[in-house]
C-alpha positions as CSV (number, residue, x, y, z in Angstrom):
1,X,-71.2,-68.7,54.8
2,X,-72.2,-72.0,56.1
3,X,-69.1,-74.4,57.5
4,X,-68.5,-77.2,55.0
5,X,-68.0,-81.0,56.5
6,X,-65.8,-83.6,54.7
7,X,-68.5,-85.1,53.2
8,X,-69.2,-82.0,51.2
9,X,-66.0,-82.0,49.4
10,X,-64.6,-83.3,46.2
11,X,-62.2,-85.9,46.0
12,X,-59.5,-83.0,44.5
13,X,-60.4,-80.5,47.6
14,X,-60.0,-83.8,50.1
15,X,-56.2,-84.6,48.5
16,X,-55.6,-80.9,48.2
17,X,-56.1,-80.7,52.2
18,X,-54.6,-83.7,53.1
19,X,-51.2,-82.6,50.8
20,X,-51.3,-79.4,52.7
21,X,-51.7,-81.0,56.3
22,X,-48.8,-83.4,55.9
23,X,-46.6,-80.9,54.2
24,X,-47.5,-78.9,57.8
25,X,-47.0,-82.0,59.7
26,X,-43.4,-82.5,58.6
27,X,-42.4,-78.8,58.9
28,X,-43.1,-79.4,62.4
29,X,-41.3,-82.1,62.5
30,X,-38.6,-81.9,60.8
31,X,-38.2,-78.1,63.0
32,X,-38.7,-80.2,66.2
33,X,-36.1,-82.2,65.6
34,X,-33.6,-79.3,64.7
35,X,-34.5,-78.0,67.6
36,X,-33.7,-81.4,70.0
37,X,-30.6,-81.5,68.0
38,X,-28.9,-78.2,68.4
39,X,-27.2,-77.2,71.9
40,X,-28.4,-74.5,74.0
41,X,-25.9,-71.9,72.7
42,X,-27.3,-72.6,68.9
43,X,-30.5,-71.5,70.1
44,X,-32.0,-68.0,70.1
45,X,-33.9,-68.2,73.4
46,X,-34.9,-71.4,75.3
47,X,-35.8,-74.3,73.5
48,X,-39.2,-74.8,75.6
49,X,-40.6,-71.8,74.4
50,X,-39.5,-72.5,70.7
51,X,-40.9,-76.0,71.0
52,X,-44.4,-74.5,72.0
53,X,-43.9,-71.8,69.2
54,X,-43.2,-74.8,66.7
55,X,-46.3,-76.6,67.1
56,X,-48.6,-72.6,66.0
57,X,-49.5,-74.4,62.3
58,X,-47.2,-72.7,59.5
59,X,-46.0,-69.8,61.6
60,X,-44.0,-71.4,64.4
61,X,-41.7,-73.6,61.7
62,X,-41.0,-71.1,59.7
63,X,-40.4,-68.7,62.8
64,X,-38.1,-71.4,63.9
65,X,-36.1,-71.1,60.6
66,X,-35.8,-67.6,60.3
67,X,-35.3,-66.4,63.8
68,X,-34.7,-69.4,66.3
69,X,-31.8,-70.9,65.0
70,X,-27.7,-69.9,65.5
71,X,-25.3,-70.7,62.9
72,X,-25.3,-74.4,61.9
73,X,-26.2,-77.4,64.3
74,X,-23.0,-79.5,63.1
């Protein structure tokens, strides 16, 4: 299957993608500032490590979320 450029695709696939990159994009975000918010002790691990893990696409947010965090940051 041959690689597809941006070129190639329909107005509807283009919006599709770019919905789906800036939904990622602020997942990220939005994790990477949990993260720079929360005190050591709130944290399961070191927050270096989970602010590398963040920035893996889809997994490291949601990884974040379900395993990284302690109790609430407030």
């Amino acid at each position: 299957m041959a690689l597809r450029r941006w070129s190639d695709l329909s107005g509807r696939q283009r919006a599709v993608l770019l919905g789906v990159g800036v939904v990622q994009w602020l997942l990220a975000a939005r994790a990477w500032w949990d993260l720079a918010h929360r005190r050591p002790d709130q944290v399961h691990g070191r927050k270096g490590v989970w602010a590398a893990v963040i920035g893996v696409n889809w997994i490291g947010p949601l990884a974040w979320y379900r395993w990284g965090r302690v109790g609430s940051s407030r």
